[in-house]
Every structure is written in structure tokens, then in C-alpha cells.
C-alpha positions in Angstrom: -149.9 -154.4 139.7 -153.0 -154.7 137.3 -152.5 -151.0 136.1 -148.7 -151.8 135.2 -150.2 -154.8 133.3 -152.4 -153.0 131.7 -149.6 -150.7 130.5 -147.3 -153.1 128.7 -149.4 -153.3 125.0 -149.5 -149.7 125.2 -145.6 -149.8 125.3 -145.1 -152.2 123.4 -147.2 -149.7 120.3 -145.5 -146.9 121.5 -142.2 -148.8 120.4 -143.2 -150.0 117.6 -144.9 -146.5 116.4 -141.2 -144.9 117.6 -139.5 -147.0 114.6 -142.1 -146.5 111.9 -141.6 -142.7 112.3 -138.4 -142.9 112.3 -137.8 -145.5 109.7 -140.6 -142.8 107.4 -138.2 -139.8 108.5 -135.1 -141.7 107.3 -136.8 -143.0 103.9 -137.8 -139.0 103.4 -134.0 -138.0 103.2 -132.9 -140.6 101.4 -135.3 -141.5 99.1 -134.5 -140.6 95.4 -136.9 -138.1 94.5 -138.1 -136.4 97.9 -141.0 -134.4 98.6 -138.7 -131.0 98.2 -138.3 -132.2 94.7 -135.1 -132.7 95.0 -133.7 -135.6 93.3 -130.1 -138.0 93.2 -131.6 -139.8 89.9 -131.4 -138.1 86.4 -134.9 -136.8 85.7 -136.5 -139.0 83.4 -137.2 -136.1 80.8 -133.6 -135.3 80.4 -131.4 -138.2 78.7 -128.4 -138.2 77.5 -127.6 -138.9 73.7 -124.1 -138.6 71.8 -123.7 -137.0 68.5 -123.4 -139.9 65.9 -122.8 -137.4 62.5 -119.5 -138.1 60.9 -119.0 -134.6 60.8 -120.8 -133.1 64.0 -124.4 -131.9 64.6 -125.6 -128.7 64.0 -127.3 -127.2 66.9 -130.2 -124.8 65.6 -132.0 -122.1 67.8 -135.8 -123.2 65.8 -136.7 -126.8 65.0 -135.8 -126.0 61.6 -133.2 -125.9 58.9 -133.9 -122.7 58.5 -132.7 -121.9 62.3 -129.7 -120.3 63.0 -126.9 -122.2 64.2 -125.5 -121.9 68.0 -123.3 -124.2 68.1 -122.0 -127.8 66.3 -121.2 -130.8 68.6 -118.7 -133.1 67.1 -119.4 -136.9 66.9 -119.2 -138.3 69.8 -120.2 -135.3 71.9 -123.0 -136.2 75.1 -125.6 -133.9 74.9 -128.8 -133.6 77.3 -132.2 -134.2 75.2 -135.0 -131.9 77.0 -137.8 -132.7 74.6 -138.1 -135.4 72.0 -140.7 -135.0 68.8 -141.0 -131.3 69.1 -141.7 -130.9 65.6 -141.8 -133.4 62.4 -140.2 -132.8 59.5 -138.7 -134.3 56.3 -134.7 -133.7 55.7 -133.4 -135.6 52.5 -136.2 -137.8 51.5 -136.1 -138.8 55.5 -139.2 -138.3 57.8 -138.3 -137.6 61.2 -138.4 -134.9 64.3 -136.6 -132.1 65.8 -135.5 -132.9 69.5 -134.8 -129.6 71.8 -131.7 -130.5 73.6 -128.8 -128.7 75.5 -125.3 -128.8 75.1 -122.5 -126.3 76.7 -125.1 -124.5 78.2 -126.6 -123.9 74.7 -130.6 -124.9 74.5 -131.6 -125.3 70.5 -132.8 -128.2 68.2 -131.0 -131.2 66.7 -132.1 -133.4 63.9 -133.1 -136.6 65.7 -131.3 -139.0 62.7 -128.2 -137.3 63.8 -127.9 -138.4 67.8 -128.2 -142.0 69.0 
């Protein structure tokens, strides 16, 4: 009788070691950003903007105005900003920076006074 006493706090942490492990195992799978880098939130680097320019936003493949244009995203348009102050520049008396963002598939370079 004095060995099955003795037996019962062992048990009882036993139990109690049971749910942690499984509570950690069920945190792992759902957690946001899991250790397989896998992730249900939006990374925080890529966030969305929307074309504000009357007339749409040219879409450049250098931070320049001297880059080529891929494509131009009407107003309005969502488009998925990669990298903000990639390069400064002044356009029209206006200081500012070149954003790198992605939009149909298309990476290039927007004028940052031209997406909100």
C-alpha cells in the first residue's frame, strides 16, 4: 500500500506533463507563423497599397524615370509593396522614394507619391 502511495504524485505529473505536450504540439500547428515557416498572416514586409494617380501608376523595371515601363496599374488597383525607400529621388520639385512592388505577377518600381 505505501508503494501505491508513493506512486500517486508521479501520476499526477505524468498527467499534467501529457497536456502540456499536447497543448505545445497543438499550438505548433496552429500557430500563425510555425517553425516550417509557414505562415496564415500576411508577411509583414509585403503590404498592400492601391494606386491613388488619377490616371494610373507606371510600373518601372529600375527605381527610376528613366526605367522602362512593364506595366501601368489604374487608380484604384491593389498592389503588393515588397520594399519601401529603395531609392530617393526628386520627381517635380517633390522629394520622395522608389518602392519595389508587385502587381500581376510583374515585380518593378512605383513612385511612392503615387500609391496610398
Amino acid at each position: 500500500m505505501a508503494y501505491s502511495d508513493s506512486l500517486k504524485p508521479l501520476k499526477t505529473h505524468l498527467a499534467i506533463l501529457n497536456l502540456v505536450i499536447i497543448g505545445l504540439i497543438l499550438f505548433l500547428f496552429m500557430a500563425p507563423g510555425n517553425l516550417l515557416g509557414h505562415s496564415s498572416i500576411k508577411d509583414i514586409n509585403s503590404v498592400s497599397a492601391k494606386i491613388i494617380a488619377k490616371n494610373g501608376a507606371s510600373i518601372r523595371d529600375m527605381p527610376s524615370r528613366k526605367g522602362k515601363v512593364i506595366v501601368i496599374a489604374p487608380v484604384n488597383s491593389e498592389i503588393k509593396i515588397i520594399q519601401r525607400k529603395v531609392q530617393s529621388d526628386i520627381i517635380d520639385h517633390k522629394p520622395g522614394s522608389w518602392v519595389k512592388v508587385e502587381y500581376l505577377g510583374k515585380t518593378g518600381y512605383i513612385w511612392e507619391h503615387l500609391i496610398d
